[in-house]
C-alpha positions in Angstrom: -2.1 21.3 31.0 -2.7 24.6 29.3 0.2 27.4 28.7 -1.2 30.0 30.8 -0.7 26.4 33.6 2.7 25.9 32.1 4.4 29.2 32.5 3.6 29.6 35.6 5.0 26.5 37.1 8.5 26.9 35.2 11.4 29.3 36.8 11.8 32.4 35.7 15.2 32.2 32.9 17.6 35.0 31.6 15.7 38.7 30.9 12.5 37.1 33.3 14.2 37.1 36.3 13.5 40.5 38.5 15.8 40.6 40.6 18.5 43.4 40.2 20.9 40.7 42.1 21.2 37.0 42.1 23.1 34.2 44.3 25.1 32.6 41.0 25.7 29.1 40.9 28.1 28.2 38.0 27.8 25.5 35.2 30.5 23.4 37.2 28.4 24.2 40.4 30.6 26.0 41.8 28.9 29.1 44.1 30.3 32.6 42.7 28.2 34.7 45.0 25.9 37.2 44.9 26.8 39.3 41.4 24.5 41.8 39.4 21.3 39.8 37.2 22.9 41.6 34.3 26.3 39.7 34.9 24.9 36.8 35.5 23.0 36.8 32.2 26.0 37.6 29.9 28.0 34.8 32.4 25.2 32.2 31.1 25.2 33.6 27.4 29.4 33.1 27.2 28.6 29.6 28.1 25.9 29.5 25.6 23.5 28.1 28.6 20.9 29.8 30.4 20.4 31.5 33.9 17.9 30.0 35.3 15.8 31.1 39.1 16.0 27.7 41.1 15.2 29.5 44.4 13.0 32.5 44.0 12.2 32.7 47.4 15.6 33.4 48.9 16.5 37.1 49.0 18.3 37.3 46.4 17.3 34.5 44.7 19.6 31.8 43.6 20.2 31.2 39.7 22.1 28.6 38.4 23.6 28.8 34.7 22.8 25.5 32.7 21.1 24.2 29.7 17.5 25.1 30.4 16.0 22.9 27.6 17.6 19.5 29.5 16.4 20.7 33.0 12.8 20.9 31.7 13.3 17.4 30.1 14.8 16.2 33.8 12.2 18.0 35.8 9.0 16.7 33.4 11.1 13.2 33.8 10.4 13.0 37.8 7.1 15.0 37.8 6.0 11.7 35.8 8.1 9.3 38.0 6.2 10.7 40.9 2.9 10.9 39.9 2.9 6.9 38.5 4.2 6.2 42.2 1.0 8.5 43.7 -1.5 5.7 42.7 -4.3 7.1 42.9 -7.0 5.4 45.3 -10.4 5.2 44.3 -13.9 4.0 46.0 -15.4 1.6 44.0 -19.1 0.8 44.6 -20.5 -2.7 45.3 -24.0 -2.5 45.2 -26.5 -5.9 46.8 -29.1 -5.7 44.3 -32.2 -3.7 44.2 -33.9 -4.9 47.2 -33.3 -7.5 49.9 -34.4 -10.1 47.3 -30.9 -10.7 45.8 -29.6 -14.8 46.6 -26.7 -15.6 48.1 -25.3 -16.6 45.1 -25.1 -13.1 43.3 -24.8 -12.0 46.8 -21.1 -14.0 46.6 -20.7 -12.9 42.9 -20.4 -8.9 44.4 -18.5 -10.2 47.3 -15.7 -11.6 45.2 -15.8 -8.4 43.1 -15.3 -6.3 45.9 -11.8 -8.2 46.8 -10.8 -7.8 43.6 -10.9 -4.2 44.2 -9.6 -4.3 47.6 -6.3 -6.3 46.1 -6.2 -3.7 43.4 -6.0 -1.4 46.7 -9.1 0.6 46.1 -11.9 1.2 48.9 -15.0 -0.2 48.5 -18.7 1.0 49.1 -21.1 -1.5 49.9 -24.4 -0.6 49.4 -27.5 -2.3 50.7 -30.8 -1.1 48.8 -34.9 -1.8 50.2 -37.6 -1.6 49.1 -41.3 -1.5 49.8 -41.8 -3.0 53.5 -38.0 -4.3 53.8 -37.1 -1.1 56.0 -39.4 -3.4 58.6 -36.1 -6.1 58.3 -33.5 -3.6 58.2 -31.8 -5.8 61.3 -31.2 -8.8 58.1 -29.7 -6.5 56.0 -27.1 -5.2 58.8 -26.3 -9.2 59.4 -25.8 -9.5 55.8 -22.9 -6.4 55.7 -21.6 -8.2 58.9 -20.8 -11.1 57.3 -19.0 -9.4 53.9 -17.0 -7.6 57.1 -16.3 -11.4 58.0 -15.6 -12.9 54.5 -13.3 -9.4 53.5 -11.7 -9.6 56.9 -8.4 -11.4 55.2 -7.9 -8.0 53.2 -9.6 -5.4 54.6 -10.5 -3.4 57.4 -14.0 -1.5 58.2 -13.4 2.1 57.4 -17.2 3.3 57.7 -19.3 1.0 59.9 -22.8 0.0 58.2 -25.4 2.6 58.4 -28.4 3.4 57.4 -29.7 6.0 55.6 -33.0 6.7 54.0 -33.8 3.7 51.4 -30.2 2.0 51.3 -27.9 0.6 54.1 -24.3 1.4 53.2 -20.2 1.0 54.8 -16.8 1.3 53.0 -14.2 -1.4 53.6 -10.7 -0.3 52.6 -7.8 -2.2 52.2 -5.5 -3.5 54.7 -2.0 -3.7 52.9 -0.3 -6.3 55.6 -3.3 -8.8 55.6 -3.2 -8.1 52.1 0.3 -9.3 51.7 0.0 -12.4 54.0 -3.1 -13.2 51.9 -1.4 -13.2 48.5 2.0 -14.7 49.8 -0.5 -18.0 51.4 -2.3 -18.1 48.1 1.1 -18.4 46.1 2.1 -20.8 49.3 -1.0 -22.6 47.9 -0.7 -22.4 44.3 3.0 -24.3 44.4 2.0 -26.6 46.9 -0.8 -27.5 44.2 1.7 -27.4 41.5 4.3 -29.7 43.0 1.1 -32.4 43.6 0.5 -32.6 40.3 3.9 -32.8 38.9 3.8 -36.0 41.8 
């Protein structure tokens, strides 16, 4: 983030604010009322804190006197919190090869790859290329993406039904957090019932 980015996100503090009058909110928290900017301001400076604009839309504003360093350190503090919580989602492309060619083996390989993604909970293009005379078989390529729909069924859900469009036949699964949840909590199910057989 660059300064100009900076300054303009952060309240206005002390000689900044406009206002000629304030709503004044104490160091205690205790609400003084509405006093002159200028009052305000030396009330901060006695306490050796800051006044600092915490609702600059209200008319007046309201200011609050405390330790402006420490409520930039808070404030940064959840503004990180938050944005790890906002994962960010991302479409990840799959793509079947460069023609129709591809085996059902890789085409299994890209399958697999695309519920890794899905459990990561990203969406995922699918893409479906042809070449030369394939376009004629178009109808084998649209059975193929139906059954990916089938196999991904357990964690996704169809979010852009196959379509084609010019050279390449394309849909975006995305996934489907409660199958997603029943499918990892059977595969643990799985994983212990394995476990306790070989402890046997």
């Amino acid at each position: 983030m660059n300064q100009k980015e900076n300054s303009r996100r952060l309240p206005s503090v002390n000689e900044q604010i406009r206002s000629s009058q304030v709503r004044l909110i104490d160091q205690n928290e205790n609400m003084v009322g509405v006093v002159s900017t200028h009052e305000a301001i030396q009330k901060a400076k006695a306490a050796d804190l800051d006044l600092v604009e915490v609702s600059p839309g209200s008319d007046p504003p309201v200011c609050r006197i405390l330790d402006f360093g420490k409520y930039r350190y808070e404030q940064s503090k959840k503004e990180r919190a938050n944005r790890a919580k906002a994962k960010v989602v991302e479409t990840k492309e799959v793509r079947l090869g460069r023609s129709m060619k591809i085996d059902q083996h890789d085409v299994n390989i890209r399958v697999n790859q695309a519920r890794k993604f899905l459990l990561d909970g990203h969406k995922v293009l699918i893409v479906q290329n042809f070449r030369g005379r394939e376009m004629m078989h178009a109808e084998l390529a649209h059975e193929r993406m139906e059954n990916i729909i089938k196999t991904l069924d357990d964690v996704s859900k169809v979010e852009t039904p196959p379509k084609i469009s010019g050279r390449r036949e394309t849909m975006v699964l995305a996934p489907d957090k409660v199958k997603i949840q029943q499918y990892l909590a059977a595969t643990q199910k799985e994983k212990t019932q394995k476990q306790t057989q070989e402890e046997e």
